[in-house]
VEXMIDO-407476 format. One line per field, with one value per atom (N, C-alpha, C): x, y, z; atom name; residue in three letters. Coordinates in nm, 4 decimals. Example, Ala and Ser with C-alpha at 12.3 -4.5 7.8 and 13.67 -1.06 7.14 Angstrom:
BEGIN
east	c(1.3190:1.2300:1.3200:1.2850:1.3670:1.2900)
north	c(-0.5690:-0.4500:-0.3300:-0.2250:-0.1060:0.0030)
up	c(0.7800:0.7800:0.7800:0.7080:0.7140:0.7870)
site	c(N:CA:C:N:CA:C)
code	c(ALA:ALA:ALA:SER:SER:SER)
//
This chain:
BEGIN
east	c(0.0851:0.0000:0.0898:0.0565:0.1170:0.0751:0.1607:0.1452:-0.0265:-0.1015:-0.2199:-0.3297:-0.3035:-0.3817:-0.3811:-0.3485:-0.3506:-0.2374:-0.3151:-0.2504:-0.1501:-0.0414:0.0910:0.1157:0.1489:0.2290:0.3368:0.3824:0.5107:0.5921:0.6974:0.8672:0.9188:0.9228:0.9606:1.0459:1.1567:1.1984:1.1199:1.0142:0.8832:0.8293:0.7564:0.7230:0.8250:0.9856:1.0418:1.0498:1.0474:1.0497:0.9487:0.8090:0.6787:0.6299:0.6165:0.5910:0.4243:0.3822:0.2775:0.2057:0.1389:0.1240:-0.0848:-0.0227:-0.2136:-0.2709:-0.3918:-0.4556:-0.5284:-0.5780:-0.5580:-0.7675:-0.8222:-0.9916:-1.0153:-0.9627:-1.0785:-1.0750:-0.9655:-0.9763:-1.0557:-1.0958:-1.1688:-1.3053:-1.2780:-1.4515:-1.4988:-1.4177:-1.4340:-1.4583:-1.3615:-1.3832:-1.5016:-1.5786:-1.7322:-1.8103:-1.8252:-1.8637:-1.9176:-1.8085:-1.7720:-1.8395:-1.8045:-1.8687:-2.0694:-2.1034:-2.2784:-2.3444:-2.2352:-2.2554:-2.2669:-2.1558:-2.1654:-2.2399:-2.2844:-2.3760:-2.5399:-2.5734:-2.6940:-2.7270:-2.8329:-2.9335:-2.8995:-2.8827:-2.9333:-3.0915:-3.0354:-3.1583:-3.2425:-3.3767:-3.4786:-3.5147:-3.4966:-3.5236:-3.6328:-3.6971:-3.8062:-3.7969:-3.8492:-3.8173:-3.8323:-3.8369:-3.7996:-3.9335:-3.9941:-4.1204:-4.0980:-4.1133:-4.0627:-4.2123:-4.1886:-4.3483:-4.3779:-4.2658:-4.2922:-4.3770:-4.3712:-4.4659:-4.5802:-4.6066:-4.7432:-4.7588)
north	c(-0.1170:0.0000:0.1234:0.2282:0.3494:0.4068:0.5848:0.6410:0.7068:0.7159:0.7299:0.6856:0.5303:0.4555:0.3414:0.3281:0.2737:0.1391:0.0293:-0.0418:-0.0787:-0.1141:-0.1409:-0.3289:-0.3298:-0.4618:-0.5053:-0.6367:-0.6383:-0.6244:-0.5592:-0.6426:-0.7844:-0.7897:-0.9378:-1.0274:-0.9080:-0.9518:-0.9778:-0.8832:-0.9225:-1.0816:-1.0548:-1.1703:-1.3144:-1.3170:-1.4415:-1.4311:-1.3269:-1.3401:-1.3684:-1.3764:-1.4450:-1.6030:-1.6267:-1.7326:-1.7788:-1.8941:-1.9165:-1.9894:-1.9186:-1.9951:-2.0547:-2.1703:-2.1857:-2.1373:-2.1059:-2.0735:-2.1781:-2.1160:-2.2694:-2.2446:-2.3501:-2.3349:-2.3111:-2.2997:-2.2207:-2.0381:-2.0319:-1.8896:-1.8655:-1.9408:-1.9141:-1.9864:-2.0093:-2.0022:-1.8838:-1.8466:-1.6995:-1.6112:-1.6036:-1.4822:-1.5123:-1.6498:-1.7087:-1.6070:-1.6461:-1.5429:-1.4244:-1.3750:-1.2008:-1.1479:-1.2661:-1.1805:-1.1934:-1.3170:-1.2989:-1.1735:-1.1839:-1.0640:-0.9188:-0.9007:-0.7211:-0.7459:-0.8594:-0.9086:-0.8802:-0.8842:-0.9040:-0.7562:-0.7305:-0.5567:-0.5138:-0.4222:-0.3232:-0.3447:-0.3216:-0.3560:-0.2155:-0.2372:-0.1130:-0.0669:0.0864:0.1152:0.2723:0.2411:0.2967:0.4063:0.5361:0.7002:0.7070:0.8592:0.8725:0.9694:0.9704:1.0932:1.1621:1.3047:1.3816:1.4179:1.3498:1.3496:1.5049:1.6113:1.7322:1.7845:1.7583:1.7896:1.7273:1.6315:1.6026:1.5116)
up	c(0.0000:0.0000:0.0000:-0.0796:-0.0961:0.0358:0.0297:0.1083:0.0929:-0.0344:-0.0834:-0.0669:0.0056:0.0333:-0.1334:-0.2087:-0.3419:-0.2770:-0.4150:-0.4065:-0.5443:-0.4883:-0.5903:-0.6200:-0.7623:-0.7590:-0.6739:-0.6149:-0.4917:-0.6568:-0.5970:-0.6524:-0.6745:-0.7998:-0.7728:-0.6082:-0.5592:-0.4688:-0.3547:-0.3243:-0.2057:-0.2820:-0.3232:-0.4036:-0.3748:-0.4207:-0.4141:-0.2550:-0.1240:-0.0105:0.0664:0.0013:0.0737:0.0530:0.1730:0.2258:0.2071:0.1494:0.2129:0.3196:0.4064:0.5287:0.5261:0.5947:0.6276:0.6975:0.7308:0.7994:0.8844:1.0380:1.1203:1.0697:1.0931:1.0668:1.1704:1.3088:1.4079:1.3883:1.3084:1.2569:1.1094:1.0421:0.9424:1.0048:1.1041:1.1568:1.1893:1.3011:1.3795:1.2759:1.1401:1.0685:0.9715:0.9323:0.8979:1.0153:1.1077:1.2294:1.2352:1.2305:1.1911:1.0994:0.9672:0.8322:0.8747:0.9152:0.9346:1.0439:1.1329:1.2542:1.1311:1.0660:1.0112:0.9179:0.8546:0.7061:0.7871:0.9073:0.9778:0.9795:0.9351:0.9351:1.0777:1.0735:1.2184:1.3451:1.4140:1.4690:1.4454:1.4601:1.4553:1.6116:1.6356:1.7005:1.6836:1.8056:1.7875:1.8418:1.7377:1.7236:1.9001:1.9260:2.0574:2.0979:2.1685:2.1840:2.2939:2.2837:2.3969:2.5021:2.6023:2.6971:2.7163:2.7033:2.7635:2.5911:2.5222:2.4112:2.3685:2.4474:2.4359:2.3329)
site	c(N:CA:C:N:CA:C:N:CA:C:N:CA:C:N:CA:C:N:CA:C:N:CA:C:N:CA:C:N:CA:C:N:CA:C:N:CA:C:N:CA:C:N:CA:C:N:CA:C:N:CA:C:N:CA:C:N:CA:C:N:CA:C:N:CA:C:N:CA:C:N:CA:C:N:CA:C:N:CA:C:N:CA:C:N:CA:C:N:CA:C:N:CA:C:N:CA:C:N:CA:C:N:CA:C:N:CA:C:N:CA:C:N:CA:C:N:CA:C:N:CA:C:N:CA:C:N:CA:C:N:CA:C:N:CA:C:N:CA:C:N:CA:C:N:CA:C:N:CA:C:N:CA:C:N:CA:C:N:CA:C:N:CA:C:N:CA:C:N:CA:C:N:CA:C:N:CA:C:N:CA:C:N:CA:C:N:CA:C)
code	c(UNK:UNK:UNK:UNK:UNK:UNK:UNK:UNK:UNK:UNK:UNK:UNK:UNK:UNK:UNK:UNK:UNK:UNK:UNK:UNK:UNK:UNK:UNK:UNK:UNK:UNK:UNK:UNK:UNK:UNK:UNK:UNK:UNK:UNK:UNK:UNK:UNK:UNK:UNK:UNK:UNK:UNK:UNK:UNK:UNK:UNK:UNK:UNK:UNK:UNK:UNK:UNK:UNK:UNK:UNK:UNK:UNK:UNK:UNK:UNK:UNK:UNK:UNK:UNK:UNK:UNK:UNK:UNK:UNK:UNK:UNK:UNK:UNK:UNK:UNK:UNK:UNK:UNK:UNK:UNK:UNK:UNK:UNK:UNK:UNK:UNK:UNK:UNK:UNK:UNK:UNK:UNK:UNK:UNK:UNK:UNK:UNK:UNK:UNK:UNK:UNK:UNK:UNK:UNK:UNK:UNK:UNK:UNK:UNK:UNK:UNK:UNK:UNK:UNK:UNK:UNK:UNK:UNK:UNK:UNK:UNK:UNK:UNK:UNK:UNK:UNK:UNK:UNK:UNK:UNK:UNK:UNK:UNK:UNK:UNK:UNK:UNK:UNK:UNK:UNK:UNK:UNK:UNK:UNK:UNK:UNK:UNK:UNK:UNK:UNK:UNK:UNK:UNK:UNK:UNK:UNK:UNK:UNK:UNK:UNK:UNK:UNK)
//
């Protein structure tokens, strides 16, 4: 990532220096999880009435 926020191709040298690693599945559970929790609507809440106005 740039200083811009943009994203760049690695360098070949990043590239021949990354590793690939697994991921363990109780962490791609948790993050299954995560995604239905922020994927789930908002709850509705109900407007607010001010008693001093009647």
């Amino acid at each position: 990532m740039t200083v811009l926020a943009t994203f760049r191709e690695p360098t070949p040298e990043a590239t021949a220096r990354s590793v690939q690693e697994p991921v363990c599945p109780d962490c791609l559970d948790r993050a299954k999880q995560f995604l239905e929790l922020t994927r789930s609507p908002a709850p509705p809440f109900e407007k607010w009435h001010n008693p001093d106005r009647g």
